[in-house]
C-alpha positions as CSV (number, residue, x, y, z in Angstrom):
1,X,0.0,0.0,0.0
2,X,3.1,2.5,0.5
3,X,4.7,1.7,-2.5
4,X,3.6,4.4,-4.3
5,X,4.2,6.8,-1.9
6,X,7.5,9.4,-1.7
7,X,7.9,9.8,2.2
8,X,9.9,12.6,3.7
9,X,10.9,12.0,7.4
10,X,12.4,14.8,9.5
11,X,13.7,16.6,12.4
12,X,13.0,19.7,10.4
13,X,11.1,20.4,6.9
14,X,12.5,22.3,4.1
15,X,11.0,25.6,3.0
16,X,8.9,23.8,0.7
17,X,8.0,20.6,2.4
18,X,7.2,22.7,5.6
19,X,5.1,25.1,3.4
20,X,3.5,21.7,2.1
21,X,2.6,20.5,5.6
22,X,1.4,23.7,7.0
23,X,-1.0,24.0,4.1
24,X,-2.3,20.3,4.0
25,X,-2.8,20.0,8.0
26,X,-5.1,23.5,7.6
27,X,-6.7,22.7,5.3
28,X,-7.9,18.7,5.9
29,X,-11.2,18.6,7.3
30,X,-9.4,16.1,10.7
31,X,-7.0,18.7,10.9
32,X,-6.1,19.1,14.8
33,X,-3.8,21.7,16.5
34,X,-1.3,19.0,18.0
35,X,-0.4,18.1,14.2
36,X,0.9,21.6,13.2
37,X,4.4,22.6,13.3
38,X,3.3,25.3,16.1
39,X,2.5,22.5,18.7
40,X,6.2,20.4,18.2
41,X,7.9,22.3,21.1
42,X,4.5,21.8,23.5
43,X,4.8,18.4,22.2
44,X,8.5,18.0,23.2
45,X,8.5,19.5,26.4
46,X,5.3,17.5,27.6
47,X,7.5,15.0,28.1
48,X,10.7,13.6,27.1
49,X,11.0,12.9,23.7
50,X,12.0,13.9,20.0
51,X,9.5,15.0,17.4
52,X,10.0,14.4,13.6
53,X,7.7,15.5,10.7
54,X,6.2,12.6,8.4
55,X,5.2,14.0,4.8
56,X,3.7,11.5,2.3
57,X,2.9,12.2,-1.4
58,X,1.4,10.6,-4.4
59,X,3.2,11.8,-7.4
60,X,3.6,15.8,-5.8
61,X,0.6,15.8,-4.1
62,X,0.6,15.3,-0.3
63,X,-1.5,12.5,0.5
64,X,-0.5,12.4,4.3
65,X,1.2,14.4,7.0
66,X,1.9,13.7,11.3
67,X,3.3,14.9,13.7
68,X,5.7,11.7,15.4
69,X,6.4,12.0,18.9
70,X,8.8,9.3,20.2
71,X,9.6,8.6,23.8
72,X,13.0,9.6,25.2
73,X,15.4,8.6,27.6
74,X,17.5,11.6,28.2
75,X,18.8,11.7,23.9
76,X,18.4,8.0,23.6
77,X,15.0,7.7,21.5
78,X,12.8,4.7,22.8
79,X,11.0,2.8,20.4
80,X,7.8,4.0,21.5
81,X,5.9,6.7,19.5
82,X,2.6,8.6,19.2
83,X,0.9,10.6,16.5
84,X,-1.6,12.5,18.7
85,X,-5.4,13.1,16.6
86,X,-3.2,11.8,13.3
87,X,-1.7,11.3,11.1
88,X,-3.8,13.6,9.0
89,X,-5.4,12.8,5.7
90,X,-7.5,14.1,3.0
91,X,-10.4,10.9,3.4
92,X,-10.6,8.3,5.8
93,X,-10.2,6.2,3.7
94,X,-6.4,7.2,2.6
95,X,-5.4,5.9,5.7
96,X,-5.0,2.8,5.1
97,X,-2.1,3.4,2.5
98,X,-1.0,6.6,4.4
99,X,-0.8,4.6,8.4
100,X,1.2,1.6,6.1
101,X,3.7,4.2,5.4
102,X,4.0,5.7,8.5
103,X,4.2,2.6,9.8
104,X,7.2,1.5,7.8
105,X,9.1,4.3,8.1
106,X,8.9,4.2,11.5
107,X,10.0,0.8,11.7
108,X,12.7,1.6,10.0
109,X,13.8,3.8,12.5
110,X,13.5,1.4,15.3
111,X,9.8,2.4,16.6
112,X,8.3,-1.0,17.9
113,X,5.5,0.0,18.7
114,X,3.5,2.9,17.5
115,X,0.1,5.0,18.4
116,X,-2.3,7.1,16.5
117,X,-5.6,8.9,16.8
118,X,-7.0,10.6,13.8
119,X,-9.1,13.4,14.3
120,X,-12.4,12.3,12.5
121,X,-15.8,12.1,13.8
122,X,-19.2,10.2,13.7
123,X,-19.2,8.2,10.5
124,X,-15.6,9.1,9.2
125,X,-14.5,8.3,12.4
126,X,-15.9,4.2,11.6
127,X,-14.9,4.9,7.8
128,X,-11.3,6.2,9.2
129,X,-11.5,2.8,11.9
130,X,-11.9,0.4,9.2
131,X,-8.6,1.9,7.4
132,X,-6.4,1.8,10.2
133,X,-7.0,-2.0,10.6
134,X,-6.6,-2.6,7.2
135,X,-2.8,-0.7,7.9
136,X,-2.7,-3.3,10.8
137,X,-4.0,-1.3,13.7
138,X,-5.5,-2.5,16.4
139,X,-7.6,-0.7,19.1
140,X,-6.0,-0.3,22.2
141,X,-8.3,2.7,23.8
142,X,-8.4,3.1,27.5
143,X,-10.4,4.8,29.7
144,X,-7.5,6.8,31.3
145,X,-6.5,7.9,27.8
146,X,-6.9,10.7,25.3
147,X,-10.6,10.8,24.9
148,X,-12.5,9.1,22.3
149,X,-16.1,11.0,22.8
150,X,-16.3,14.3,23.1
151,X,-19.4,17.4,23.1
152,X,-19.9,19.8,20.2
153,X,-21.5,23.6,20.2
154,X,-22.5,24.5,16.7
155,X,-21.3,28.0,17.1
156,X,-23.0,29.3,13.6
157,X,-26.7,28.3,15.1
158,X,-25.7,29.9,18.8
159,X,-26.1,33.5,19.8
160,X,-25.2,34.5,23.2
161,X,-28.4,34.6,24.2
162,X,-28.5,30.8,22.7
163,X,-25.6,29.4,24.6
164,X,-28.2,29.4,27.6
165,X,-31.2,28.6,26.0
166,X,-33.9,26.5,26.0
167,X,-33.3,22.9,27.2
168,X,-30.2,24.4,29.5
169,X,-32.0,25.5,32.8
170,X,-29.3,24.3,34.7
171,X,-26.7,26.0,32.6
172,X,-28.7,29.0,33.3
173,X,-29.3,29.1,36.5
174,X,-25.2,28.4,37.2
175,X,-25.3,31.5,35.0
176,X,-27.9,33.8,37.3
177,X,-25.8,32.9,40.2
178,X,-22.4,33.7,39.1
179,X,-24.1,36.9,38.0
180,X,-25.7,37.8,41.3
181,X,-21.9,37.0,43.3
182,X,-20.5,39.5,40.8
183,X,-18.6,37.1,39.4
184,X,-16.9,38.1,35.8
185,X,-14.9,36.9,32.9
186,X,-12.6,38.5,31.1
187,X,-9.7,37.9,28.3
188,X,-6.8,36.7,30.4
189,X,-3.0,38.2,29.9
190,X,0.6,36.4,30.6
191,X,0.3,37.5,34.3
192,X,-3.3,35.5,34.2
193,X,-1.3,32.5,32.6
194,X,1.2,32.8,35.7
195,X,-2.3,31.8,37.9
196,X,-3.8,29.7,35.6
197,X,-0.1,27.8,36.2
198,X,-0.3,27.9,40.2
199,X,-4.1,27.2,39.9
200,X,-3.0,23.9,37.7
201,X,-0.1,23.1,39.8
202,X,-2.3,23.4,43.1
203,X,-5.0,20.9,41.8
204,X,-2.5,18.1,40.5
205,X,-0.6,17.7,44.1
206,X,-4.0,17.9,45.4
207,X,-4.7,14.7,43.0
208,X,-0.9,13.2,43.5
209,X,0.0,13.7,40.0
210,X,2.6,15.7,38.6
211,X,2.6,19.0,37.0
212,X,3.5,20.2,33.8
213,X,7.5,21.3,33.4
214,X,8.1,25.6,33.0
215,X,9.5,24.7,29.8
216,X,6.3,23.1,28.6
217,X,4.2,26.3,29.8
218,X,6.7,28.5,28.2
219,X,5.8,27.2,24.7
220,X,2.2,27.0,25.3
221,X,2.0,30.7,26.3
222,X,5.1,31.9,23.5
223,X,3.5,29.2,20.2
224,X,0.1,28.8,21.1
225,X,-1.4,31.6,22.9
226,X,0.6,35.1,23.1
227,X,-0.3,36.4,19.3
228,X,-4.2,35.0,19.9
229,X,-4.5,33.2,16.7
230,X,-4.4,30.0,17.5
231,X,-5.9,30.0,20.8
232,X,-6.9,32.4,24.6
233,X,-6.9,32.4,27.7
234,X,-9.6,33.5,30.1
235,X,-10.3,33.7,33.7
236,X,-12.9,34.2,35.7
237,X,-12.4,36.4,38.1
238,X,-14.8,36.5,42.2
239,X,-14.6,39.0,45.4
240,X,-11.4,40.0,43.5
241,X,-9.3,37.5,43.0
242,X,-9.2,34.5,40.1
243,X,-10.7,31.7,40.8
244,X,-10.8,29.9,37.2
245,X,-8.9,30.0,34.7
246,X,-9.9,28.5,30.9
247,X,-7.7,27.8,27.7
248,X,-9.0,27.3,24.6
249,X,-6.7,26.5,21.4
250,X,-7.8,26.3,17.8
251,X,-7.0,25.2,14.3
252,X,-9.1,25.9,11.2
253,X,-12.6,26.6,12.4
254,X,-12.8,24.3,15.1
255,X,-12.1,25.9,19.3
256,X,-10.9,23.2,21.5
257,X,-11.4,23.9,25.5
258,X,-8.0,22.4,26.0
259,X,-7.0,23.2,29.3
260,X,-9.2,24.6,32.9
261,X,-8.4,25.0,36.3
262,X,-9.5,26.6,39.8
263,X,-9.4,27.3,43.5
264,X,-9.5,24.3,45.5
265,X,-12.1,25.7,48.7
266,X,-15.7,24.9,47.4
267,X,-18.1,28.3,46.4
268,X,-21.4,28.9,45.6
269,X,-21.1,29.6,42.1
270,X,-19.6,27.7,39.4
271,X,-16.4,29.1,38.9
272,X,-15.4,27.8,35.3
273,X,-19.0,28.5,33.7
274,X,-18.1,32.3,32.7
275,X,-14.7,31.6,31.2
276,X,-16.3,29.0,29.2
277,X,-18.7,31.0,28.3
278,X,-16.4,33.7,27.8
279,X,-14.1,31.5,25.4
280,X,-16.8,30.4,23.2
281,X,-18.0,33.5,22.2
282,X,-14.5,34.4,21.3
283,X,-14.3,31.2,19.3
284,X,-17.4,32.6,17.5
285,X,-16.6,35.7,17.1
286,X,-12.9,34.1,15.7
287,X,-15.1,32.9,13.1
288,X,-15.0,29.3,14.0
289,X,-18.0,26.8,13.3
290,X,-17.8,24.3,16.0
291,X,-16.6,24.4,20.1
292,X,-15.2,21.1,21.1
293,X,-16.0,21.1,24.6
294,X,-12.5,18.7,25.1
295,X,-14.2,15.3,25.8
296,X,-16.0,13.1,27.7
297,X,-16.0,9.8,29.2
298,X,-17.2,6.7,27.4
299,X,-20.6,5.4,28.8
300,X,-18.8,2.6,30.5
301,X,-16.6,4.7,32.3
302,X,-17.2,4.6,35.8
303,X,-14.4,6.9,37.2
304,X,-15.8,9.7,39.4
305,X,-13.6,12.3,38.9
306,X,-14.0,12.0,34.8
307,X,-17.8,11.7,35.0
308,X,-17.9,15.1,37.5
309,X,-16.3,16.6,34.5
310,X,-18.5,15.5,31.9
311,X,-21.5,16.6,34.2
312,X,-20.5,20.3,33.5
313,X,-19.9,19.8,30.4
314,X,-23.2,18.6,29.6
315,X,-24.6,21.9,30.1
316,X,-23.8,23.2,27.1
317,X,-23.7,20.4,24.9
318,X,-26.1,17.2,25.1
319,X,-25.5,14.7,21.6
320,X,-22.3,12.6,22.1
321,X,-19.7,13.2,19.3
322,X,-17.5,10.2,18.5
323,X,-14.0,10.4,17.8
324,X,-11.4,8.1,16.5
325,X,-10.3,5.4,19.3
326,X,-6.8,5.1,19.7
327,X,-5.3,2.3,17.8
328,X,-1.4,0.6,18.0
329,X,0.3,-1.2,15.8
330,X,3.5,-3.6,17.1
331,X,6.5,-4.7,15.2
């Protein structure tokens, strides 16, 4: 299935291939932000690791593109790697020729076992299944992984006045009551990122996990959110100080809520409900069609602290989207 296919495989991209890559991950419609060239040094410094750039073509058309992160020991490269929501493709059904090529070329540079998670949904997301087992894939989702369901606002149909609507009383009445404690949300600057990183840091010790490195924040505030086109912060902000914080990143004309975090003491009000609604509106305004609310937990998911989430989230969003599960393949 690769034969026919010229692959380029990279530390960096050449003037042309990179212009190549930029244009084809825009433009597809699984395009995510963690497959453009803006996200490699988030990517890198999420964890140890070394990114390289995968280009495929068909004659000189690009046919495929991913971003490859491989696991790191110190400079040693494991042979572990992920393509987080890719590799991209035009169709669904190119990956079966594009995820054989990947595959290869990875193997041939010692990966043993590799992971992907194209960014499709509903019915290209079974059409985009099917392909990935045909490129030897298998499903290996869990329910402590990157999320395979997720909720969708359809931000052409939504006013403001529509983003608390009808069939959302809850919603609005976590609205009212923000409203009456004064409670307001605001476009948030690099001093608010500073909180939103304490705030962050505060709630993973509170759940014994560890917390992102200051490298890692550095190059999500200086590539993804200092300019504001490819994503924004926002906080929300009670009796003076911030109690929430929200990030949401995009790419094309899809927002993703990507990131949240507040106070630890228990209030009144809901703290993240006017950053979120905040960062929608921006996303509309932005000219985006859809907000991707970040995710949910599969039905059979029992954990508590996932479904909590995904009880908020159902305020503003009630039809399931499904997403590409994540599938390996072993050499």
């Amino acid at each position: 299935m690769s034969a026919s296919l010229d692959v380029v495989w990279a530390a960096s991209l050449s003037a042309a291939d990179g212009a190549d890559y930029d244009r084809f991950v825009r433009e597809s419609s699984a395009g995510h932000y963690a497959q453009t060239r803006a996200w490699a040094r988030v990517a890198r410094e999420t964890r140890p690791s070394v990114v390289r750039y995968f280009l495929a073509r068909e004659a000189e058309d690009v046919v495929g593109a991913a971003l490859v992160v491989r696991t790191a020991l110190g400079p040693l490269p494991l042979p572990v790697a992920t393509v987080d929501r890719g590799p991209v493709v035009r169709h669904p059904g190119d990956l079966a020729r594009v995820g054989s090529a990947l595959a290869s070329a990875a193997l041939a540079r010692g990966v043993l076992r590799l992971s992907v998670m194209p960014y499709w949904t509903g019915d290209d997301a079974a059409a985009a299944t099917r392909s990935l087992s045909v490129a030897g894939f298998h499903d290996v989702q869990r329910p402590d992984g990157a999320h395979a369901e997720t909720l969708r606002i359809d931000l052409g149909a939504t006013t403001d006045e529509g983003l608390v609507g009808r069939g959302q009383e809850r919603l609005r009445r976590r609205v009212a009551q923000a409203t009456r404690a004064g409670a307001v949300a605001r476009r948030g600057t690099h001093a608010d990122f500073e909180r939103h990183r304490v705030l962050t840091a505060e709630m993973m010790r509170a759940q014994n996990r560890s917390t992102r490195s200051r490298a890692h924040d550095d190059a999500l505030w200086t590539d993804m959110l200092a300019d504001g086109s490819r994503g924004a912060l926002f906080v929300c902000a009670h009796e003076g100080r911030t109690v929430a914080t929200v990030i949401v990143l995009r790419h094309g004309d899809v927002a993703v809520y990507a990131q949240g975090a507040t106070t630890l003491e228990p209030s009144k009000i809901s703290k993240s409900v006017p950053a979120l609604l905040a960062a929608i509106a921006w996303s509309r305004d932005a000219g985006c069609r859809a907000f991707d609310l970040g995710g949910i937990p599969a039905e059979d998911d029992t954990d508590d602290k996932r479904r909590r989430i995904a009880h908020l989230k159902l305020d503003f969003a009630h039809e399931p989207v499904r997403l590409v599960r994540q599938h390996a393949r072993l050499f």
